[in-house]
Every structure is written in structure tokens, then in C-alpha cells.
C-alpha positions in Angstrom: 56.6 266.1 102.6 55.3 263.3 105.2 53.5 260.1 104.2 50.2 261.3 104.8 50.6 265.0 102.9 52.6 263.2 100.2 49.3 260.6 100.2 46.8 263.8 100.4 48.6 265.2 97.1 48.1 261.8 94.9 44.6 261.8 96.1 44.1 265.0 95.0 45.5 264.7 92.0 43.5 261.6 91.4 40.5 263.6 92.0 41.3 266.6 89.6 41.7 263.5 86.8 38.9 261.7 87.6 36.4 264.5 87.1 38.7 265.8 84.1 38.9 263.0 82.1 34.7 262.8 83.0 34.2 266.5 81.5 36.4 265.7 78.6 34.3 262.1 78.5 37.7 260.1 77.7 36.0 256.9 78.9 39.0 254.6 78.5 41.3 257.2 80.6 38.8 257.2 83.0 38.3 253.8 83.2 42.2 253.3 84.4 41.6 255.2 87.3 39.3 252.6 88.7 40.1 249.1 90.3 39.3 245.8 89.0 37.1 245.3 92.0 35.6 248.9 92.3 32.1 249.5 93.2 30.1 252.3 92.7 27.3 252.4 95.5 24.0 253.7 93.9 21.5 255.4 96.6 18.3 255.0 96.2 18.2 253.4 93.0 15.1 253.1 90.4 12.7 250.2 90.5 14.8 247.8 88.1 18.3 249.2 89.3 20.5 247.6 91.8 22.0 248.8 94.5 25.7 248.8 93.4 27.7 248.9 90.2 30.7 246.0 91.3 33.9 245.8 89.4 35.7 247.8 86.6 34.3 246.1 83.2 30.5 246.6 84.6 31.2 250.0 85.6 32.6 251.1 82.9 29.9 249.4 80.7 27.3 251.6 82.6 29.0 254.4 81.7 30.0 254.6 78.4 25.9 254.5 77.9 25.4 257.6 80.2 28.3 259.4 78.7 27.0 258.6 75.3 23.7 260.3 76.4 25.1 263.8 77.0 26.7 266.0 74.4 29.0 267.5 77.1 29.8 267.5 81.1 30.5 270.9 81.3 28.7 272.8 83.1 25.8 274.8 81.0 
């Protein structure tokens, strides 16, 4: 495999966790996959709601109080 299919492949698979590990709402899995510096950009927030969530602790913060508002990701 070259660099950039062998690259393509981890991505993927990076993907398939991320939303996997959402569905099944394992918070503290999902938290490992992002970076201490990640940022989440938010588009077109709310009045009261900025305009980025910026590093790990505060994203995961805002999201272990929307996953604790649904009973279940899947799909209905």
C-alpha cells in the first residue's frame, strides 16, 4: 500500500470509530480520538453560543451534556 492509501485507510477507520463510539455514546472512547487542541467550528451559532468549541476538555464537556440529552444516536 502507498503512503497516501495506507493514510486513506487510518482515516477511514478513524471515521467509522468516531461516529461508532458517538451511536454507542461511549464519551470517554470518543473523547481519545480528539486532540488536546481540537476545535469544533460551530456555523451559525445561537445568540449566546460561540463560534467554536477549542480544545479537548471543553469539547468534551459540551458533549457529554448533548449526549446525556438523547436516549440514543441511532437512527429512529
Amino acid at each position: 500500500m502507498t503512503d497516501l492509501k495506507s493514510e486513506r485507510t487510518r482515516n477511514l477507520e478513524t471515521v467509522r470509530k468516531f461516529f461508532d463510539l458517538m451511536h454507542r455514546k461511549d464519551i470517554e472512547a470518543w473523547g481519545n480520538l480528539w486532540a488536546e487542541d481540537g476545535r469544533i467550528l460551530v456555523f451559525h451559532p445561537p445568540a449566546g453560543f460561540g463560534s467554536s468549541i477549542d480544545g479537548k476538555a471543553a469539547i468534551l464537556a459540551a458533549f457529554r451534556g448533548l449526549f446525556g440529552n438523547f436516549e440514543s444516536f441511532a437512527p429512529s
